[in-house]
DRENDO-1510 file (C-alpha; in Angstrom, 1 decimal, always signed):
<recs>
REC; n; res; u; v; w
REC; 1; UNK; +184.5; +274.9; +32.9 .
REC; 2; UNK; +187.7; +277.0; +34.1 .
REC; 3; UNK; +187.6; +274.1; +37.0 .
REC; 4; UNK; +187.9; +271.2; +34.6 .
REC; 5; UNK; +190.7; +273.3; +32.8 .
REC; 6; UNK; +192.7; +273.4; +35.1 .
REC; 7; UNK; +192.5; +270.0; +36.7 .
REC; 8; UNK; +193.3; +268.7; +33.1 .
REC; 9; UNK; +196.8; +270.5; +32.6 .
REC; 10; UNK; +197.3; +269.7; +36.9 .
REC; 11; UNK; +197.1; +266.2; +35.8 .
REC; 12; UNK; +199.0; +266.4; +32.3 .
REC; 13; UNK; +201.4; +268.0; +34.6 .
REC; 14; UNK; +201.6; +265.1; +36.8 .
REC; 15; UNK; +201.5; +262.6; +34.4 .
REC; 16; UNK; +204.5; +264.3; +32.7 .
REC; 17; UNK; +206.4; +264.1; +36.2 .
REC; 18; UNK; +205.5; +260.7; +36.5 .
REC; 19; UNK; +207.3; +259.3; +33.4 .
REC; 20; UNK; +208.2; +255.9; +32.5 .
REC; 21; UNK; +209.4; +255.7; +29.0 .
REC; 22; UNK; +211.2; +252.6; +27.8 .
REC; 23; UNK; +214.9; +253.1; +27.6 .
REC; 24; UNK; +217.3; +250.9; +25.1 .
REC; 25; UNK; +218.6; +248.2; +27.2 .
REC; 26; UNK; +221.9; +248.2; +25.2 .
REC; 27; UNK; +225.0; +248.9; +28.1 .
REC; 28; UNK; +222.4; +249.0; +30.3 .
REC; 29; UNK; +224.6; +248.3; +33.7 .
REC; 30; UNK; +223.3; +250.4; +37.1 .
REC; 31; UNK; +223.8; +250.2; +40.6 .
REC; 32; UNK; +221.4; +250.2; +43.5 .
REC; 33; UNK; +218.9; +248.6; +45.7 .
REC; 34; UNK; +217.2; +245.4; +45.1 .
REC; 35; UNK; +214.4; +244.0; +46.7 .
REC; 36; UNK; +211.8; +240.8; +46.1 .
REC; 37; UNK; +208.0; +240.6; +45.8 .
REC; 38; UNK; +206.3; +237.0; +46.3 .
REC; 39; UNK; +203.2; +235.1; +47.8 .
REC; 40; UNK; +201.3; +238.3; +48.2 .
REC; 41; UNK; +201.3; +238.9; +44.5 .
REC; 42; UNK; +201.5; +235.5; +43.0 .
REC; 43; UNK; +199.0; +234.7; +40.2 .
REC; 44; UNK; +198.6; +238.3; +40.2 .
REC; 45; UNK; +198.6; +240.2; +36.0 .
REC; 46; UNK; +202.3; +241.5; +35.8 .
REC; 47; UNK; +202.6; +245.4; +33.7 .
REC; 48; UNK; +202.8; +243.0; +30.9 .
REC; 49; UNK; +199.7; +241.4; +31.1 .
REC; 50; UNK; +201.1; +238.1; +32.1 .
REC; 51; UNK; +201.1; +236.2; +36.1 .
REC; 52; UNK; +203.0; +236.6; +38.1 .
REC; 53; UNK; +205.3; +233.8; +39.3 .
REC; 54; UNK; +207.0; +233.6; +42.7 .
REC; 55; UNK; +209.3; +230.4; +41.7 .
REC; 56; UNK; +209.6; +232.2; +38.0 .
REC; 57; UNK; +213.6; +234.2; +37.4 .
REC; 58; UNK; +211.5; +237.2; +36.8 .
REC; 59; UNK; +211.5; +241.3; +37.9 .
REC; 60; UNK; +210.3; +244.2; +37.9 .
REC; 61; UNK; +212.4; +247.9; +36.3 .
REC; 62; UNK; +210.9; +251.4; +35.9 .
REC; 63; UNK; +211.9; +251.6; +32.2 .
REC; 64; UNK; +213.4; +248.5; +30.4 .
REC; 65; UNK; +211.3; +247.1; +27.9 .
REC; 66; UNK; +209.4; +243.7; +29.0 .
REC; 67; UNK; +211.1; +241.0; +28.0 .
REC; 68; UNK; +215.1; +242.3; +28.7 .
REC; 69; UNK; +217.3; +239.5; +30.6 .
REC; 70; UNK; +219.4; +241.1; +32.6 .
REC; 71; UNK; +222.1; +239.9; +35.1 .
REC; 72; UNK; +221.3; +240.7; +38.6 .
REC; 73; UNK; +224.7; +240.4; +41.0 .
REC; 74; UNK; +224.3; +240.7; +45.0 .
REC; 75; UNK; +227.6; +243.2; +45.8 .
REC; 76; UNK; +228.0; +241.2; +49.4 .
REC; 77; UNK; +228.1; +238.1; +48.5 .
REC; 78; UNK; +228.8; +238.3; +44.7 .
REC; 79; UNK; +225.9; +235.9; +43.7 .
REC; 80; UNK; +224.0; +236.7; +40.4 .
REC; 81; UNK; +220.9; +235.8; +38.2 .
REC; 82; UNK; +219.8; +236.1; +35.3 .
REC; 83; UNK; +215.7; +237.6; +35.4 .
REC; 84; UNK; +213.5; +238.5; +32.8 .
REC; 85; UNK; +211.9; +241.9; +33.1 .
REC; 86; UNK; +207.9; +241.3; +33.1 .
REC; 87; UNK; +206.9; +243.9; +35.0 .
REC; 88; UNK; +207.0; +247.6; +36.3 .
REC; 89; UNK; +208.2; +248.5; +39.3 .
REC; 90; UNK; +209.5; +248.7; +42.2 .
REC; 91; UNK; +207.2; +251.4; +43.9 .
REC; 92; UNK; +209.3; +252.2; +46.5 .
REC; 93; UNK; +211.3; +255.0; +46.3 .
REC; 94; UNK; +215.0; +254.2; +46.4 .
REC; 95; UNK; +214.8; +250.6; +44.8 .
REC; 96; UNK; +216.1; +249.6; +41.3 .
REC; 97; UNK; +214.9; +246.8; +40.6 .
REC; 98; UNK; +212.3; +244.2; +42.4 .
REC; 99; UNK; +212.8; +240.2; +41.8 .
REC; 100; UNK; +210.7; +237.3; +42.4 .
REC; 101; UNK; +210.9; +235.1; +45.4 .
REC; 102; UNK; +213.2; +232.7; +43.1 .
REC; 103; UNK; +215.4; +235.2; +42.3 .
REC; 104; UNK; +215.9; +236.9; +45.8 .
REC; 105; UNK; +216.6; +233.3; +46.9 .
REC; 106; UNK; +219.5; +232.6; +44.0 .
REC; 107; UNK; +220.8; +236.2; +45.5 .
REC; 108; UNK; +220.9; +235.7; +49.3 .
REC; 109; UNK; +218.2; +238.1; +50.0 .
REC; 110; UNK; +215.5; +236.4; +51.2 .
REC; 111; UNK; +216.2; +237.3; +55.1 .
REC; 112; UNK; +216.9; +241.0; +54.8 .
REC; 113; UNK; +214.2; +241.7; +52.1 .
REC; 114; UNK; +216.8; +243.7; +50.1 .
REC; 115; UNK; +220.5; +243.8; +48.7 .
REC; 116; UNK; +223.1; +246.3; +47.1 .
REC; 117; UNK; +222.6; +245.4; +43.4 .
REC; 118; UNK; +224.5; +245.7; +39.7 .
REC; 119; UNK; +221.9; +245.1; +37.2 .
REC; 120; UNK; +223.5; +244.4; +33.8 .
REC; 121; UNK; +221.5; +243.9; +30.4 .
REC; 122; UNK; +222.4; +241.1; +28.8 .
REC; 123; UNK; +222.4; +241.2; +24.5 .
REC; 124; UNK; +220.7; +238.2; +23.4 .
</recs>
């Protein structure tokens, strides 16, 4: 019983530690790392319950509500796109933000796998 005690609060712990509340979108504007998913998870059910689409203007954020646009702008080259967040993500430490296959393309990205980002939410 003590056992099962504490691996409850260990995991309430860890669950606490792991947080990804939904943050208001309004002046959203951060700057960081982007990368793309694609092939490997098309089809695949999005955070949001939908599928995911490779040649969709889609993405993936840690806390903005499913369903923001935002603006996506590549600080190399300057090119931008405007993505729908459907999903949650990215898992990989460092990363703000992962786009679809479409998107990376619109940015540049496609041949390095990742960019220098500003991610802007757009008021609708």
């Amino acid at each position: 019983m003590k056992r099962l005690l504490v691996g409850c609060a260990l995991l309430s712990l860890l669950a606490g530690c792991a947080s990804t509340d939904v943050i208001d979108p309004h002046g959203y504007d951060q700057t960081g790392v982007a990368s793309y998913y694609g092939a490997k998870h098309h089809g695949k059910r999005t955070a949001s319950g939908e599928a995911f689409n490779q040649n969709s203007l889609t993405a993936a954020h840690r806390q903005l509500p499913f369903g923001t646009r935002v603006r996506v702008t590549n600080l190399k080259n300057d090119e931008s796109v405007v993505v729908r967040i459907n999903d949650r993500g990215p898992h990989t430490r460092g990363r703000l933000i992962d786009v679809s296959r479409a998107a990376a393309e619109r940015l540049g990205m496609l041949r390095s796998g990742t960019a220098r980002v500003r991610v802007q939410a757009l008021d609708d």
